[in-house]
C-alpha positions in Angstrom: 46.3 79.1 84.1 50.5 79.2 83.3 53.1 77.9 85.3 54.3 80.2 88.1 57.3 82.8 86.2 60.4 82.8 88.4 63.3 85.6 87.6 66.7 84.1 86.8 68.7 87.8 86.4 72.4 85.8 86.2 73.6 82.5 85.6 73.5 80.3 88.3 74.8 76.6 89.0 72.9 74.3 86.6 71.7 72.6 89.0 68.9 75.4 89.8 67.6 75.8 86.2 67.7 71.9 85.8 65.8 71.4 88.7 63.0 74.6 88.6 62.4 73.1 85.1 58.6 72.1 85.4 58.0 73.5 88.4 58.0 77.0 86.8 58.7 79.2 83.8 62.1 80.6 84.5 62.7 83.8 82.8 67.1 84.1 82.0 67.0 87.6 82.3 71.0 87.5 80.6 69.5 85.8 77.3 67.3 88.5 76.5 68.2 91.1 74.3 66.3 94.0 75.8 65.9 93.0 79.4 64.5 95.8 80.7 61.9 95.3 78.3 61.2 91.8 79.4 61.2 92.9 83.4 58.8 95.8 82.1 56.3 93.3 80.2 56.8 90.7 82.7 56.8 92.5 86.0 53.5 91.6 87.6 54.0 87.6 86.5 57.0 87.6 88.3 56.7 85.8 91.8 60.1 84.7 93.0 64.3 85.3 92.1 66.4 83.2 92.3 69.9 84.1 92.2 73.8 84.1 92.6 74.6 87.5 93.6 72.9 90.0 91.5 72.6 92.9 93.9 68.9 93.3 95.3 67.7 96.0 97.1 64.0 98.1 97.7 64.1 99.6 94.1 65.0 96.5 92.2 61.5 94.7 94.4 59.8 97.6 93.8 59.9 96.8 89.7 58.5 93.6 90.8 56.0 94.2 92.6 54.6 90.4 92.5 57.9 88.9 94.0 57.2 87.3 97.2 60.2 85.1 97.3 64.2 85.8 96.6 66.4 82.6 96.5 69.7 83.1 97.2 73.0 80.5 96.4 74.8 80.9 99.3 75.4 81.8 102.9 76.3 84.9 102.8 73.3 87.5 101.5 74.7 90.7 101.9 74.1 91.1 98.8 70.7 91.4 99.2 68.7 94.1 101.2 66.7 91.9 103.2 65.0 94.4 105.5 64.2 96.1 102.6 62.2 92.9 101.6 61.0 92.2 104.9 59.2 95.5 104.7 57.8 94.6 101.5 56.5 91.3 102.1 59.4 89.5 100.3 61.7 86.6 101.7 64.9 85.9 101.4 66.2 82.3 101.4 69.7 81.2 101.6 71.6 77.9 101.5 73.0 77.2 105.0 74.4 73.5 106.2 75.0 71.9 102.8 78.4 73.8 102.8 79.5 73.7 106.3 81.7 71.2 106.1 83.6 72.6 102.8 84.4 75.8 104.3 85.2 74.5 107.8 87.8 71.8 106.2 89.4 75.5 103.8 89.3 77.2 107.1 91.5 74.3 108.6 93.7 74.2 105.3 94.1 78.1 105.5 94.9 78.3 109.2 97.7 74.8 108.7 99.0 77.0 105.8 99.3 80.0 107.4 100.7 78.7 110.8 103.8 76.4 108.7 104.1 79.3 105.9 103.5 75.9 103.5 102.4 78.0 100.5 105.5 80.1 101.6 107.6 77.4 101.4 106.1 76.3 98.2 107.6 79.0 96.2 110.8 78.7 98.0 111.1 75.0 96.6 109.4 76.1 92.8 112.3 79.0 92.8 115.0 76.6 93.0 116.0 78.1 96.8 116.1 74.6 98.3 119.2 73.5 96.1 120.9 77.0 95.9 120.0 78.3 99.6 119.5 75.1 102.0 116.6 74.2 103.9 113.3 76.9 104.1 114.1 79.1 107.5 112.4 77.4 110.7 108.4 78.7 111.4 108.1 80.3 114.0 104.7 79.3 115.1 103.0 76.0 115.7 99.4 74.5 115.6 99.5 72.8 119.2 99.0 75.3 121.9 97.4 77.9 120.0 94.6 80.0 121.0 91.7 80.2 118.6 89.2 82.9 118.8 86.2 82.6 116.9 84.2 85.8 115.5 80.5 84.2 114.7 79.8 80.7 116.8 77.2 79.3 114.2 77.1 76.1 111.9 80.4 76.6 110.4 82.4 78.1 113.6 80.9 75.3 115.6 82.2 73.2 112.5 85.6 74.8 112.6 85.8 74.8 116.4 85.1 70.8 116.0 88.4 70.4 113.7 90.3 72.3 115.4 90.7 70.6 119.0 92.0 67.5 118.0 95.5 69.8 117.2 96.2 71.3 121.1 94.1 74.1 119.8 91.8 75.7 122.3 88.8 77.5 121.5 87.0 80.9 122.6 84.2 82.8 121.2 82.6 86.3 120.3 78.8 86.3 119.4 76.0 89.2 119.7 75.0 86.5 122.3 76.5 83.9 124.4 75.8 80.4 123.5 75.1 77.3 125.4 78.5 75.8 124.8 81.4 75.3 126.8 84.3 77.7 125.0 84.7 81.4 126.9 82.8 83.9 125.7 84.0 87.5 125.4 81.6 90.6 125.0 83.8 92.5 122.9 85.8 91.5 119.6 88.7 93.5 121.5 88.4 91.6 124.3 88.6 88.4 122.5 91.3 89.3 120.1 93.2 90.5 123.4 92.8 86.7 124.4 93.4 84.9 121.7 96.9 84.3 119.3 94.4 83.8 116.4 91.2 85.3 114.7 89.2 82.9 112.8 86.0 85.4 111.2 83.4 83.4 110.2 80.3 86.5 110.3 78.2 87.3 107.5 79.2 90.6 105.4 76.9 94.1 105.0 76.8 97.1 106.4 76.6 96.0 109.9 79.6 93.8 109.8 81.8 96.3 107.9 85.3 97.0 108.9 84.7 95.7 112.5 88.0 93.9 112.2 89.9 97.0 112.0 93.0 98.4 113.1 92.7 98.3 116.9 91.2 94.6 116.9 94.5 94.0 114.7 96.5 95.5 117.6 95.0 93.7 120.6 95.7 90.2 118.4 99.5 91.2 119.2 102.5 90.2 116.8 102.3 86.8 117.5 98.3 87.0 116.1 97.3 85.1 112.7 94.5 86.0 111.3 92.0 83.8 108.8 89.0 84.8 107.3 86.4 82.9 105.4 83.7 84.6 106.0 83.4 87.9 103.6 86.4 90.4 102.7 84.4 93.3 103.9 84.5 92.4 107.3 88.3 93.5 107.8 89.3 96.7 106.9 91.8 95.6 104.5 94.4 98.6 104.5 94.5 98.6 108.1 95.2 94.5 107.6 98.1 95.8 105.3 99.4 98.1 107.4 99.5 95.3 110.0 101.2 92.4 108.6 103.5 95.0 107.1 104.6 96.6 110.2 104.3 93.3 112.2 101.7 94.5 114.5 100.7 90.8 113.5 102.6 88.2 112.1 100.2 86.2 109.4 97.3 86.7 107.4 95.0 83.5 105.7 92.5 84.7 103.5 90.0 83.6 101.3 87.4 86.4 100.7 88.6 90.2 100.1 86.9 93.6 99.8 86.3 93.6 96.5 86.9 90.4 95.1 88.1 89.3 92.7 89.9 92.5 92.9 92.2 91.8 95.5 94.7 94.8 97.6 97.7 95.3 95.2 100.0 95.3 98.8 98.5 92.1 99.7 100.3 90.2 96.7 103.5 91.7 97.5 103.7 90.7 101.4 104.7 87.1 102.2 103.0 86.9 105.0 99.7 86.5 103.5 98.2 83.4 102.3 95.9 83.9 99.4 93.2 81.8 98.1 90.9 83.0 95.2 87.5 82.6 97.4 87.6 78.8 97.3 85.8 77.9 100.7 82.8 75.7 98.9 84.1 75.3 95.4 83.4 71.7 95.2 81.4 69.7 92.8 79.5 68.2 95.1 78.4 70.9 97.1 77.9 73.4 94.6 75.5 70.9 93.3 74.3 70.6 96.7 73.6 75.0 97.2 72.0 74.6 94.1 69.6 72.3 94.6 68.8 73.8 97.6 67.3 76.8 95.7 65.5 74.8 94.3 63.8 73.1 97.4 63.6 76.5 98.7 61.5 77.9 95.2 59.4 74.7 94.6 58.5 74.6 98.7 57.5 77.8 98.6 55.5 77.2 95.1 54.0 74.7 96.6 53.1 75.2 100.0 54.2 79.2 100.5 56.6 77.7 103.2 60.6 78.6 102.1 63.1 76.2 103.9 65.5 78.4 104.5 64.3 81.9 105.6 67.3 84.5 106.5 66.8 85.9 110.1 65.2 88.6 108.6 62.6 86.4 106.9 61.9 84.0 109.3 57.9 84.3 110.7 56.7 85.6 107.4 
């Protein structure tokens, strides 16, 4: 009897094809010629995918008909229909915790960035402004004092929330649930962002998530608001963000994920008071290495014993 065939449809990290190597015959969908020829001749050896963000939904299983297991790199899956998969028999697996502490340290970076206007005062230096014009113009806001709301209280929030005390920072929270933890919790993003001088989003993306920072959650943050977000771009309805830095219904913007990255809002570039970063939050080398190799654990455990590491919420039971 062959190895168990595994679906590679993308590159991934090299840390996933290194380590599945024995454990399974990976199939690099991108290496093959014809691949719809090779997912027709293959499609009831194939058992599990693992994979960086190719889109996955109930017709892509559905030519599978064998998968069981999807392995996704990453935290956020909305990439992947996992209902969908649920409903088939299929789970999803992502890579939670190794990264935590990588996108909780850019969140911290974006948000000292943001509050100082350092990148701002970056380009001020680079354009020769400092000799010519005198010292970059006072900031208005501080770190100390500030009022942190968090939108999603899990491993990296609580991560975030952990960093960000030390700095006269105080810390409140909006969940589907409360949480036993001592920060205020508020019911409704509104509410919160009423609260609150800053909106750290830290939710996963999809369907469910979409746009629910939007135009009057902008408004109740106030002109004093700043708002970071390292979670996904679709979460904040990005021309209602524009329209709100640009009129000043708020005064900053930190981002790090966008709509439809790497694509990123034409207006966005041209305001100053938005710090950009190109979707950085866990580009190191170690834990890249780290997400990858926890595909890995999450293919070969599930080889081995049928028991994924990692299950998504929807997953989890099955």
């Amino acid at each position: 009897m062959g190895q168990p065939v595994v679906l590679m449809p993308k590159p991934m990290h090299a840390a996933v094809a290194a380590g599945l190597s024995g454990h399974c015959e990976l199939i690099k969908l991108w290496e093959a010629s014809d691949p719809d020829a090779v997912l027709a001749a293959r499609r009831d050896e194939i058992v599990a995918v693992a994979t960086g963000g190719t889109p996955i939904d109930g017709p892509y299983l559905d030519q599978l008909p064998a998968v069981k297991l999807v392995a996704s790199f990453g935290v956020g899956y909305d990439h992947i229909d996992a209902a969908a998969a649920a409903e088939r028999g299929v789970v999803v697996t992502n890579t939670p915790g190794v990264l935590d502490d990588e996108v909780a340290d850019t969140a911290l970076g974006l948000l000292l960035m943001t509050v100082r206007e350092l990148s701002q005062a970056e380009r001020y230096l680079r354009a020769g402004k400092w000799q010519q014009a005198g010292a970059y113009p006072l900031t208005k806001a501080t770190m100390n004092g500030r009022r942190l709301g968090i939108l999603g209280l899990g491993r990296i929030g609580q991560a975030i929330a952990d960093r960000v005390q030390p700095f006269g920072i105080s810390v409140a929270y909006h969940n589907r649930h409360p949480k036993d933890v001592e920060f205020p919790y508020y019911e409704s993003l509104v509410e919160l962002a009423r609260a609150v001088d800053t909106l750290m989003i830290v939710i996963p993306g999809g369907e469910s998530t979409r746009h629910l920072v939007n135009a009057e959650v902008l408004e109740a943050l106030g002109p004093e608001g700043i708002l970071i977000n390292v979670a996904r771009g679709s979460v904040v309805d990005e021309q209602a963000l524009v329209d709100a830095l640009r009129s000043g219904a708020i005064q900053a913007a930190g981002l790090d994920v966008f709509e439809h990255e790497p694509k990123v809002h034409p207006d966005l570039l041209t305001l100053p008071n938005a710090v950009l970063l190109p979707h950085v939050g866990s580009a190191t080398v170690a834990t890249r290495a780290a997400m990858g190799n926890l595909v890995v654990e999450n293919v070969v455990n599930w080889l081995t014993y049928g028991a994924p590491l990692t299950p998504v919420p929807e997953s989890e039971g099955r």
